[in-house]
GUDO-385750 format. One record per atom (N, C-alpha, C): x, y, z. Coordinates in steps of 0.02 Angstrom, whole numbers, plus 50000, padded with zeros to 5 digits. Layout:
BEGIN
XYZ/...
This chain:
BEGIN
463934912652108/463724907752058/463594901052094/463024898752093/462784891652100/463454887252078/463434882152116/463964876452118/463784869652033/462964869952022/462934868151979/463034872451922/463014878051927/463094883351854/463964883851836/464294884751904/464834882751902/465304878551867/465164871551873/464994866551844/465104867251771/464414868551752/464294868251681/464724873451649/464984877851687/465624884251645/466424877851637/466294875751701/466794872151702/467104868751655/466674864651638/466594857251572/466584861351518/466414866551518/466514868651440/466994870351432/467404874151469/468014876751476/468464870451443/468344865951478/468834859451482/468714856951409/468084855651397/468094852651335/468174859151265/468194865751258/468424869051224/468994867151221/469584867151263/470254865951290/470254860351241/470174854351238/470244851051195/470104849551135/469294852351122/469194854151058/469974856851030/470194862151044/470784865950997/471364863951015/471304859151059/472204854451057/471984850650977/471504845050967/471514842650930/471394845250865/471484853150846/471274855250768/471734857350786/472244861250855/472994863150823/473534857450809/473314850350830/473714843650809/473764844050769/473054843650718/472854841250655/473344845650607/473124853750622/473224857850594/474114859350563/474624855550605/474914855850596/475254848550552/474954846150521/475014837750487/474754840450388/475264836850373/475004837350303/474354834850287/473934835150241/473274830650222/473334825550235/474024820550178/473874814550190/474214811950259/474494814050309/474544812950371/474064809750428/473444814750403/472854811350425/472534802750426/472764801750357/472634795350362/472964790150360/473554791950377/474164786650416/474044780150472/473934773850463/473864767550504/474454765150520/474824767350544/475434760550565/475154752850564/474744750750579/474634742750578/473824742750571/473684736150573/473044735650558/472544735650630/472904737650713/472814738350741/472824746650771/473104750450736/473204756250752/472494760750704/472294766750730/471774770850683/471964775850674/471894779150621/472334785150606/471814790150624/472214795150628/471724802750651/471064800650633/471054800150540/470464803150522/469744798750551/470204792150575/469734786850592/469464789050661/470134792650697/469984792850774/469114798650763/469264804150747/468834808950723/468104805450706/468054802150655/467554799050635/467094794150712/467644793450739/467354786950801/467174794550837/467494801450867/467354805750915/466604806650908/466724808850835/466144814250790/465564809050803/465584801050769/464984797950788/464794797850854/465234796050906/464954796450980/464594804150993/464994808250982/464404814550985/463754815750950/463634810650919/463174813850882/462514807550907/462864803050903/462554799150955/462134800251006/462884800051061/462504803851146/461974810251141/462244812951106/462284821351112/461124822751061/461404821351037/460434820650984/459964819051032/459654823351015/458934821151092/459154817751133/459754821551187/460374819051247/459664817951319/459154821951321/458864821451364/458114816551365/458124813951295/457394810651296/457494805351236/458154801651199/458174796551210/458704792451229/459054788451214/459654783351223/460094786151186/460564787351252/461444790551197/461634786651134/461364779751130/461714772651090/461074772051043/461184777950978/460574778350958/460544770450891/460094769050858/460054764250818/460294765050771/460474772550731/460774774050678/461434772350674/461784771850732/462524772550729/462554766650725/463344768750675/463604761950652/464444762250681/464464761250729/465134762150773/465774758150739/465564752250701/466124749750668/466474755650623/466104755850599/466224761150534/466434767650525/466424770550603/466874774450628/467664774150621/467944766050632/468434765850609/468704764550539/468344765350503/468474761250449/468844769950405/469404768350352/469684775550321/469334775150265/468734780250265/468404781950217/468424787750207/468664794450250/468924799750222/469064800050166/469224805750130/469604807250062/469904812850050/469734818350109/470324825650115/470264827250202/470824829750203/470924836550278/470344838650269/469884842450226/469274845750229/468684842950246/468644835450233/468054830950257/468134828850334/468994827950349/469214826850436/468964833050456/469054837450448/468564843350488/468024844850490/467574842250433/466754846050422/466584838650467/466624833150479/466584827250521/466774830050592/467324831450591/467494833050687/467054839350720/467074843050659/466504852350682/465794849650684/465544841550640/464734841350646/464584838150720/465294833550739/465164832350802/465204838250850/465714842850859/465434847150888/465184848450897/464694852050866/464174855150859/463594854150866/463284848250860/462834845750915/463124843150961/463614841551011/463884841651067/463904849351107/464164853351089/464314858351140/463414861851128/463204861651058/462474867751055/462214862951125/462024857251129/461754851951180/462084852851244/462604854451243/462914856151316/462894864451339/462814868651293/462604876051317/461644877351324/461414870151290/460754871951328/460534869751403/460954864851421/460894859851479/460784867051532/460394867451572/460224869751636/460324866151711/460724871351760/460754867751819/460354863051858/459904865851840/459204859651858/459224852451818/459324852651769/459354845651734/460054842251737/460534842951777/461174840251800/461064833551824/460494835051864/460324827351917/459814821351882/459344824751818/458974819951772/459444814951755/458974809751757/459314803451710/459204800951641/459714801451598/459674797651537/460124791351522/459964789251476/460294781751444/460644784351422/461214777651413/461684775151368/461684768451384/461694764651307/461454757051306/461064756051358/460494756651376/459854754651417/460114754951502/460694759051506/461054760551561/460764766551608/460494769451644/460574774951665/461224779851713/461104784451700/461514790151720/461284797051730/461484800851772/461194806051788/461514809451735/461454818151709/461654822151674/462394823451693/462464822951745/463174826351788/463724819451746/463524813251786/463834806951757/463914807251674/463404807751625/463684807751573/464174812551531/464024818951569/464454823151539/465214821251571/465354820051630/465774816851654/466194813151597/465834807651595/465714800951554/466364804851492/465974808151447/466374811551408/466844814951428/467004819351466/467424822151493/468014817351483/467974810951507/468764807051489/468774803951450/468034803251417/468094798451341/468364805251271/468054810151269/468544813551215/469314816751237/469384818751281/470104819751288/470484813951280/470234808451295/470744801951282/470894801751225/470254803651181/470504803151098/470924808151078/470884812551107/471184820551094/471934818951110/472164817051147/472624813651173/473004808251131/472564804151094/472994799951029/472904806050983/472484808550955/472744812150905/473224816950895/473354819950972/474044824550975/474694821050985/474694816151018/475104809051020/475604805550937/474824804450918/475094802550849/475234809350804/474834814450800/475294820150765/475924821350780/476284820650837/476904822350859/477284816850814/477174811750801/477474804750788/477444806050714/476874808650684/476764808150601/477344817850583/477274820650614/477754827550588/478454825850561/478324829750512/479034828750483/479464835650495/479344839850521/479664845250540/479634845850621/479814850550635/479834853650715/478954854150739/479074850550775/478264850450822/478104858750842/477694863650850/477344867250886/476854863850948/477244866050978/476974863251068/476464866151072/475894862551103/475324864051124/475224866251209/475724864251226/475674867251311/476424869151317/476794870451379/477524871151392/477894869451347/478254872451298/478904870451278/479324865351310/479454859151302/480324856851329/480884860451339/480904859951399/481484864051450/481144872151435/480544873251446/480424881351445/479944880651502/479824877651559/479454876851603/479674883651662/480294885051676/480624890451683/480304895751697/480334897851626/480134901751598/479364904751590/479074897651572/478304899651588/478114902351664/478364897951686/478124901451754/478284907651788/479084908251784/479534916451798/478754920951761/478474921451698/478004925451673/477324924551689/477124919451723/476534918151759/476494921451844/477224918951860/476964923951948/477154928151936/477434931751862/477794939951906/476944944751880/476544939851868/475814944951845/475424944651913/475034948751915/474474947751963/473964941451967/473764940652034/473144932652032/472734933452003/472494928151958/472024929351910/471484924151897/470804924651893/470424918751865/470424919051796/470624914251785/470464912151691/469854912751671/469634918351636/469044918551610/469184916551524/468534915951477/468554913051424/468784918951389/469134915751334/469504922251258/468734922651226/468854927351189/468294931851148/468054926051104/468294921151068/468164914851042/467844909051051/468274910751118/467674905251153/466964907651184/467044912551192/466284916251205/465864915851149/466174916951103/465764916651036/465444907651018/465874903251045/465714897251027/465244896851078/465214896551142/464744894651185/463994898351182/463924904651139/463404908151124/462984902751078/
């Protein structure tokens, strides 16, 4: 496999990975959990979501032929809690998806090195996906952050258990070496 095809398995991998940290956060939060502010400086999930979903939809919309920082978006307003169920925080976080990853399973190794905008900026293909690469996990990252903080019951861990590190591993080397290939799910999403 080409080093750029590589690549592009790579980032998806990674950003699937977080796609489903942040719907098993969510998933585990009552409705109105979602739209919890501690202060007038803090944004609650549903806000964080709304800011992800607009940046994807943003960058991601004709990603190769015009400006990620399209004119429609209204980035304030991303934060603002205009939600009104768990069911609207999801059909919002899946529309960003979804033109994010369909836009990232068409990208071809050849167009890695093209340049597109953001704010009248250029960047090669490699750089912006990058770009994202630490701008949504960061968010992914408050929203599993603050779900831990908003639960009112026993957290379900999203990676290692506390004090089961042990353990994970005793059951990781006693298997054979293995490359992580994608679950049946995720094959289906990247199709």
């Amino acid at each position: 496999m080409e080093a750029t095809e590589s690549y592009l398995e790579s980032v998806k991998k990674q950003f699937l990975y977080y796609k489903m940290l942040g719907e098993k956060a969510m998933a585990q939060l009552e409705p109105e959990q979602l739209f919890i502010s501690v202060n007038e400086d803090t944004n609650s999930i549903a806000a964080i979501v709304k800011h992800i979903s607009g940046n994807m939809l943003s960058r991601w919309t004709d990603f190769l032929t015009s400006d990620g920082e399209k004119e429609w978006r209204n980035r304030d307003a991303e934060f603002e809690n205009d939600l009104q169920s768990k069911e609207e925080v999801i059909l919002v976080w899946n529309k960003g998806w979804d033109v994010f990853l369909d836009t990232l399973n068409s990208l071809k190794p050849e167009q890695l090195s093209e340049i597109i905008y953001i704010r009248n900026e250029g960047h090669t293909v490699i750089e912006a996906v990058n770009r994202q690469l630490a701008h949504y996990p960061y968010h992914v990252g408050q929203i599993v952050f603050y779900a831990k903080q908003l639960k009112n019951s026993s957290w379900d861990s999203l990676s290692i258990p506390r004090n089961k590190s042990g353990n994970y591993n005793a059951e990781k080397f006693a298997k054979e070496k293995e490359i992580k290939n994608f679950t049946d799910d995720e094959l289906k999403r990247l199709k």
